[in-house]
C-alpha positions in Angstrom: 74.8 27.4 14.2 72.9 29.8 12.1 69.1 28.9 11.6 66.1 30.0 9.5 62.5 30.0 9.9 60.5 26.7 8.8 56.6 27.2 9.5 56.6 28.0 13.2 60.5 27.4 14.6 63.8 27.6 13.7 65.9 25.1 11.6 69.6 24.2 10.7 70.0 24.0 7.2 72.6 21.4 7.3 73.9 18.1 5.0 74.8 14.8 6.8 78.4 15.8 6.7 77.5 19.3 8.3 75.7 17.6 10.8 78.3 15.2 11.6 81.0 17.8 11.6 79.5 20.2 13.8 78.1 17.8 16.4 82.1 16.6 16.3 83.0 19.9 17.1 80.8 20.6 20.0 82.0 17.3 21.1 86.2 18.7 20.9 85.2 22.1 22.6 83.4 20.2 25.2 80.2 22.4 24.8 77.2 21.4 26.4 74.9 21.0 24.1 71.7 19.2 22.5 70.4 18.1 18.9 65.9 18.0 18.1 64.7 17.1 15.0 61.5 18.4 13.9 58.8 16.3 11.7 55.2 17.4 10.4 54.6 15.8 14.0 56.6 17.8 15.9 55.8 20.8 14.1 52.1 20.3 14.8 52.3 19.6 18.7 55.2 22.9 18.7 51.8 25.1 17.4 50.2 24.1 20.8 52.8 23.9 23.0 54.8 26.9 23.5 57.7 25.2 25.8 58.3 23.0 23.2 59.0 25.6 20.4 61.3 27.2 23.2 63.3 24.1 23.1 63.2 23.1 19.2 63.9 27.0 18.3 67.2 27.0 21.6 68.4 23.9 20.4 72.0 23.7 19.2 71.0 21.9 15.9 67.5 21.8 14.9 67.4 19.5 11.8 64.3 18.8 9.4 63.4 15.3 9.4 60.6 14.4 7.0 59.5 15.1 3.4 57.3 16.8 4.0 58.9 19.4 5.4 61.5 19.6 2.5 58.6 20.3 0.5 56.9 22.6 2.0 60.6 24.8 2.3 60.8 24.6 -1.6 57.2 25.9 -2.2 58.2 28.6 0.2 61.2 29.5 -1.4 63.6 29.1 1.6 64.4 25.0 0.7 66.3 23.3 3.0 69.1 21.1 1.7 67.7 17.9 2.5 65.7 15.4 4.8 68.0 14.2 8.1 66.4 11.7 10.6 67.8 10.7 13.9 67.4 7.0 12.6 70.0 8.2 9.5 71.9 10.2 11.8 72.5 8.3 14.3 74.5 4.7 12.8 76.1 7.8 11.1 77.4 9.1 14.3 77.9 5.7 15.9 80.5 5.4 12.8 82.3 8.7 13.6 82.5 7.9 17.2 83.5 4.4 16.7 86.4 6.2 14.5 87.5 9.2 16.6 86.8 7.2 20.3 83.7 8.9 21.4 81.6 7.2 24.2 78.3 6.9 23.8 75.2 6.5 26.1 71.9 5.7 25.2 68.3 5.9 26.8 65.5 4.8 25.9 63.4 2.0 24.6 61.7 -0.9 26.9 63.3 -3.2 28.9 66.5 -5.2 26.7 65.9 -3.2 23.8 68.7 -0.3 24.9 70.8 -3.4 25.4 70.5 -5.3 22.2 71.1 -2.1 20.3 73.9 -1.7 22.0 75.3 -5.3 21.3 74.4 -4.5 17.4 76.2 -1.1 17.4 79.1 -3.4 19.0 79.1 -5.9 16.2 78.8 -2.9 13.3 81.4 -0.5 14.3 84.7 -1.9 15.8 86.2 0.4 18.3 82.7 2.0 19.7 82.8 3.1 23.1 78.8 2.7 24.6 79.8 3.5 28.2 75.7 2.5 29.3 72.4 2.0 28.7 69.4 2.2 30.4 65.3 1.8 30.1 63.6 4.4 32.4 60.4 3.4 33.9 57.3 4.7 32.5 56.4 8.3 34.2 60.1 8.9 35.3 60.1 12.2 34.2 58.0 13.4 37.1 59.9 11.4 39.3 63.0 13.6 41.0 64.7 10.4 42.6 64.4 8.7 39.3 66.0 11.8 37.1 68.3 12.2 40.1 69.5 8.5 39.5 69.8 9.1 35.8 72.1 11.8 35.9 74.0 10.5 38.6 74.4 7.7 36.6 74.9 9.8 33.3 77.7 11.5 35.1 79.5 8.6 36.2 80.7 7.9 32.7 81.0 11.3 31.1 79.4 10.2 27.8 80.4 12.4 24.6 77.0 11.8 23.1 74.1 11.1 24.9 71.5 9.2 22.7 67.6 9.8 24.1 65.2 7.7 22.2 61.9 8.6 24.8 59.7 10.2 22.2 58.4 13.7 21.6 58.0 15.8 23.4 58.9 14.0 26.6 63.0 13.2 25.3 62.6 17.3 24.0 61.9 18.2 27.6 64.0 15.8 30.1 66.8 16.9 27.8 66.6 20.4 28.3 65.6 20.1 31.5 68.5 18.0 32.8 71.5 18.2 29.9 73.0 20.7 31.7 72.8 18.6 34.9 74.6 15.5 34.0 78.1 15.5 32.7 77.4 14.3 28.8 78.2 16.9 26.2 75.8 16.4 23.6 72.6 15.0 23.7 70.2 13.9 20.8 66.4 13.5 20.2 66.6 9.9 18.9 62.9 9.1 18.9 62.3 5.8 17.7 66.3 5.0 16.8 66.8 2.7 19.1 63.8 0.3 17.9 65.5 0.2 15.0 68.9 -0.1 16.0 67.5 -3.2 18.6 66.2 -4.6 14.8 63.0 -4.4 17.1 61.3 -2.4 14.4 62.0 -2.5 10.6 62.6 0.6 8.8 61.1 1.2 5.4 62.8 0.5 2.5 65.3 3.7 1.3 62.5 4.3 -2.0 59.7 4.7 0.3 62.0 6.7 2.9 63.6 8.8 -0.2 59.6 9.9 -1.6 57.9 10.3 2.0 56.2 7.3 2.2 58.3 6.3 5.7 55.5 7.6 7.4 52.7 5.1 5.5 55.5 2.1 5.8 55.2 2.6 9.5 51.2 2.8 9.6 51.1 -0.2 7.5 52.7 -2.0 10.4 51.1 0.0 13.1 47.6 1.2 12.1 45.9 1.1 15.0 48.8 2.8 17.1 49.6 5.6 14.1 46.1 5.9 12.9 45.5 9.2 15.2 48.7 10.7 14.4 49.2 10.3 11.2 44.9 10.8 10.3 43.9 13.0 12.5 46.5 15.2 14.3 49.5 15.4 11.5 47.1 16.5 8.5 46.9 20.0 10.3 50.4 20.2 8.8 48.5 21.8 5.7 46.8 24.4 7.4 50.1 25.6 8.5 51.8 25.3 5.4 48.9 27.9 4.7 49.4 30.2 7.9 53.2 30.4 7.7 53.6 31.6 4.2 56.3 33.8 2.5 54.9 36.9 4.5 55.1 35.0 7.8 59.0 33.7 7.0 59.5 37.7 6.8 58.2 38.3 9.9 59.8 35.5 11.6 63.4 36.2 9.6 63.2 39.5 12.0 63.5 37.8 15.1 66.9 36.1 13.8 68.4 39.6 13.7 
């Protein structure tokens, strides 16, 4: 899928319905395959970490999942069409699986949580295939038995869509490190889906979500825990918006040819 430059990766400049269509059409061919999406944090830990721009800027579908990002592709001049979060896309996909008889896998999320989202997806969409869940232990992704064990058990149900809600960039990295391992076909960056899909978490309400304020909704109810991230480390976001200017996009559009 065609990309353009966005600050300092590469991002699909897709609709819902694009989004949907093409993940559906990885899904027919069988081609293995994963889905990031990038927000003002992710863009600001990809700056400093050079594996994971290799794996936002690879991906299959890269999509642009915060306001602030939108805006920032206006005042460059290169907008995106719009704002698509794994927490939209996802009940999205759940709905197009549940139609067309994709199965579905999902990791992620603490102990019960995997489970009750499944049992909620179950109640929503009639028809949906979720084939397993499952809540790795914390640190399993330097644990070779443990990923061993997760693809094996990956494998033994051949998901269509394999749903990672881990966080970033640790979901970013055991996907592309192991996707082409286990037998799923695509795999998503889910971050913090599941939670919602559990009705663990609340999301904001669609106003808040539709002006980026989603971010401040989610302090309000985690300050302590979001206070660093959304303070300290994802204000850098302006002096990127600064480095990666209309000269940079040129310079970057060269690598695309």
């Amino acid at each position: 899928m065609e990309k353009q430059p966005l600050l300092n990766t590469y991002v699909s400049n897709v609709s819902m319905d694009e989004t949907l269509w093409e993940i559906s059409r990885l899904i027919e061919e069988k081609k293995k395959s994963y889905v990031v999406a990038v927000n003002t944090d992710v863009i600001v830990k990809i700056e400093n970490d050079a594996y994971l721009k290799k794996i936002s800027d690879e991906a299959d579908i890269t999509l642009v999942d915060g306001k602030p990002l939108v805006w920032i592709s206006k005042w460059q001049k290169h907008p995106v069409k719009t704002k698509i979060s794994g927490s939209d896309m996802v009940p999205e996909l759940c709905r197009v699986a549940a139609e067309r008889g994709y199965s579905i896998f999902i990791i992620g999320g603490k102990n019960g949580i995997a489970d009750k989202a499944k049992e909620n997806l179950e109640s929503t969409f009639a028809g949906i295939r979720i084939v397993g869940t499952y809540a790795p232990p914390f640190g399993f992704e330097k644990d070779t038995e443990e990923l061993d064990k997760i693809n094996r058990m990956i494998s033994d149900v051949c998901p269509d869509i394999v749903i990672a809600c881990l966080g970033c960039p640790k979901q970013e990295k055991w996907i592309y490190e192991n996707y082409k391992k286990y037998d799923g076909t695509i795999s998503i960056c889910a971050g913090a889906t599941i939670d919602f899909l559990s009705g663990n978490m609340k999301r904001a309400p669609k106003w808040m979500s539709e002006h980026g304020l989603e971010w401040f909704y989610r302090f309000l109810k985690e300050p302590r825990r979001m206070f660093k991230r959304y303070f300290v480390e994802d204000i850098k976001i302006m002096k990127l918006a600064k480095k990666y200017n209309g000269k940079a996009w040129g310079r970057l559009s060269e690598n695309l040819k």
